[in-house]
C-alpha positions in Angstrom: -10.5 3.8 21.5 -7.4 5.0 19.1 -5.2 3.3 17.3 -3.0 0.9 19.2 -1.9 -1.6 17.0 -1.0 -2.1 12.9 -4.0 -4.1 12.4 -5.9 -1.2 13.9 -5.0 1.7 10.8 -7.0 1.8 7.8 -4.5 2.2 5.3 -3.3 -1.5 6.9 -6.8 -2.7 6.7 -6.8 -2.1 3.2 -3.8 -2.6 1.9 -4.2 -6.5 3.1 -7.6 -6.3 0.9 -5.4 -5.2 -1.6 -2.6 -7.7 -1.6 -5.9 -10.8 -1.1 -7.0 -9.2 -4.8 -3.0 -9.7 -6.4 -3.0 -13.2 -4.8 -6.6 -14.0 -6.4 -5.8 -11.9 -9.7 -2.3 -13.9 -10.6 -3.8 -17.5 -9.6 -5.2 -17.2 -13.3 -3.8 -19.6 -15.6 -1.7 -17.2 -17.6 -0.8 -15.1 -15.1 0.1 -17.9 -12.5 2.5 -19.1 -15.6 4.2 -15.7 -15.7 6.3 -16.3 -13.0 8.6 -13.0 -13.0 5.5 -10.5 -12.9 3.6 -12.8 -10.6 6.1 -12.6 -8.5 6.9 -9.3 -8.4 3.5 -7.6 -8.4 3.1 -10.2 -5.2 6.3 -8.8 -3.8 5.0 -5.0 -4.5 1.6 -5.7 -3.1 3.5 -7.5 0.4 5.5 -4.7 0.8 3.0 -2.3 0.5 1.5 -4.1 3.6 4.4 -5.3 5.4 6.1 -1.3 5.0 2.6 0.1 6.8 3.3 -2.7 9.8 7.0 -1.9 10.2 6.4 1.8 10.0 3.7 1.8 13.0 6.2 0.5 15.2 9.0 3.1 14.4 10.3 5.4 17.2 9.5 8.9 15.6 6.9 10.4 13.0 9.7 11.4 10.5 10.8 7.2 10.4 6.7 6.1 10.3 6.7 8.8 7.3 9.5 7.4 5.5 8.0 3.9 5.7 4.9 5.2 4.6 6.1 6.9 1.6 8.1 3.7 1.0 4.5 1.9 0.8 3.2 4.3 -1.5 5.9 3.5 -3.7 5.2 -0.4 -3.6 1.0 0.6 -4.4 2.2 2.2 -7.1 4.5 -0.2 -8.3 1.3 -2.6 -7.9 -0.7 -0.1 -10.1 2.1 0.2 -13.5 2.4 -3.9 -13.1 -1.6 -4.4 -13.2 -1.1 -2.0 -16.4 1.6 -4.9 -17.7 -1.3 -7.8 -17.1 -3.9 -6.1 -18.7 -1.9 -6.0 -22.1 -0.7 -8.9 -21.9 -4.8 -9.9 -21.5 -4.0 -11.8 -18.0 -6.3 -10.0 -16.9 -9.8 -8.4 -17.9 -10.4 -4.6 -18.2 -12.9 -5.5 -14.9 -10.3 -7.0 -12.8 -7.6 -3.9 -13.6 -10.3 -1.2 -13.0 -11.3 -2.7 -9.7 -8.0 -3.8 -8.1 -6.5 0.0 -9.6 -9.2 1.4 -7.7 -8.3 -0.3 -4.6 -4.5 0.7 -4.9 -5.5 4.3 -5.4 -7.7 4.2 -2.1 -4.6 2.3 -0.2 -2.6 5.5 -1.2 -5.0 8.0 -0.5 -5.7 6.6 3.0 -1.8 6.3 3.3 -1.5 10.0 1.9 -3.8 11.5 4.9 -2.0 9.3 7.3 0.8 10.8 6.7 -0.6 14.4 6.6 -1.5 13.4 9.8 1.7 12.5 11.5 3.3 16.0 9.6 0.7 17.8 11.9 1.4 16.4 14.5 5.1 16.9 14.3 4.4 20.2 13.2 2.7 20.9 16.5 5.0 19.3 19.0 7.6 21.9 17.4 5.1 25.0 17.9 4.3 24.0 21.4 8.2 24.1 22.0 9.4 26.9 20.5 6.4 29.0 22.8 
């Protein structure tokens, strides 16, 4: 079958799960009132997602990488701001722990994808240099 479109890799897959838990998590009346972190733990989450789709369609492994690693940045930026709504108690210690955990499998699925496209460079380089 493969992989033929965004919508088709994992890390995509779950990175919109992801950003569907931010949207539901800042909806809360506090945190819907907060309008600089809502926004910007939002704008993290969407470019966690958005940085996956634009790095599928890139011409060579390195670029996908670099957009990858880009995402992985936003996750994480999604993780420190969740630590910011939990002390300010927009959140419960329920709703961090769950949509944390969901950031840390976004990166980890992004982290073998990109292990991935490293062997495969590293392979297209052995097979010309025999």
């Amino acid at each position: 079958m493969g992989i033929k479109r965004f919508e088709d890799l994992d890390c995509w897959k779950e990175s919109r799960v992801l950003v569907n838990m931010v949207y539901e998590l800042t909806k809360g009346k506090d945190f819907s009132k907060d309008f600089k972190l809502r926004d910007q733990i939002q704008s993290a989450s969407v470019s966690g997602m958005s940085n996956i789709a634009e790095g599928f369609e890139r011409d060579s492994n390195k670029d996908t990488i670099r957009f990858m690693n880009i995402s992985l940045s936003s996750v994480t930026e999604v993780q420190s701001q969740l630590y910011i709504a939990l002390d300010q108690k927009y959140i419960a210690n329920s709703e961090f722990k769950t949509t944390y955990e969901q950031a840390t499998k976004v990166k980890k699925i992004i982290n073998g994808f990109i292990r991935y496209l490293n062997q495969l460079s590293t392979t297209k380089r052995e097979t010309r240099n025999e």
